[in-house]
N, C-alpha and C positions, 0 to 999 in steps of 0.2 A: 884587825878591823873591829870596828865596836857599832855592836847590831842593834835599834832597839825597834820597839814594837807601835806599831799604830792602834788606838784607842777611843773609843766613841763612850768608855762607862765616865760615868762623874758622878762623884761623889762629895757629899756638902761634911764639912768639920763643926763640929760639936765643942768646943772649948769647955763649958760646964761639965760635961762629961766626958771629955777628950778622947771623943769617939767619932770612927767615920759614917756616916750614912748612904747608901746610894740611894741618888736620884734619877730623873727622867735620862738619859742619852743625848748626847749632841748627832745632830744627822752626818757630820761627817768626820771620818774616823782620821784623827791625828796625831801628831806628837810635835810638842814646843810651839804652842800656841801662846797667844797673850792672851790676857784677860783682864779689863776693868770692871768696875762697879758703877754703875750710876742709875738715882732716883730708885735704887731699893733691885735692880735687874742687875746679873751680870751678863757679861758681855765677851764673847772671844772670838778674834781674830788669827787668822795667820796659821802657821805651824805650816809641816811639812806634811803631804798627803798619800806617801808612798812610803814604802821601808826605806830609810837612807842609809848606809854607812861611813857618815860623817865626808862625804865627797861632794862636791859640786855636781849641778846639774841634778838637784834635785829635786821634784817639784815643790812649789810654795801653795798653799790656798788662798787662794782671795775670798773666799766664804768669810762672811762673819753671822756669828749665831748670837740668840737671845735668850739666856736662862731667867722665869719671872719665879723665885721662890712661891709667891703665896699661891699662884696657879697651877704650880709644879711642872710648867712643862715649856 
């Protein structure tokens, strides 16, 4: 079985200095979420909201969250 972990830290990538930084938290903790960009916000959808071990029947979120860089939160 292959276990992984649920996650609310996020962290923004630094390309100039190819280093990670953390940021504010998303409110709900997940894993394999999507994420787009738009108008300068990102954006995440989706993921799974429980520990899964890659089985069916397990839950999905319909949360979607809004990260605003210049706000930070």
């Amino acid at each position: 079985m292959c276990f992984h972990r649920l996650l609310n830290r996020v962290e923004c990538y630094n390309p100039e200095t190819n280093t990670w930084i953390p940021v504010a938290s998303i409110n709900v903790a997940r894993i394999a979420t999507a994420a787009a960009v738009h108008d300068g916000k990102i954006f995440l959808a989706g993921g799974y909201t429980a520990d899964i071990k890659v089985k069916s029947g397990t839950p999905i979120s319909s949360v979607m969250e809004c990260y605003d860089p210049v706000k930070q939160k």
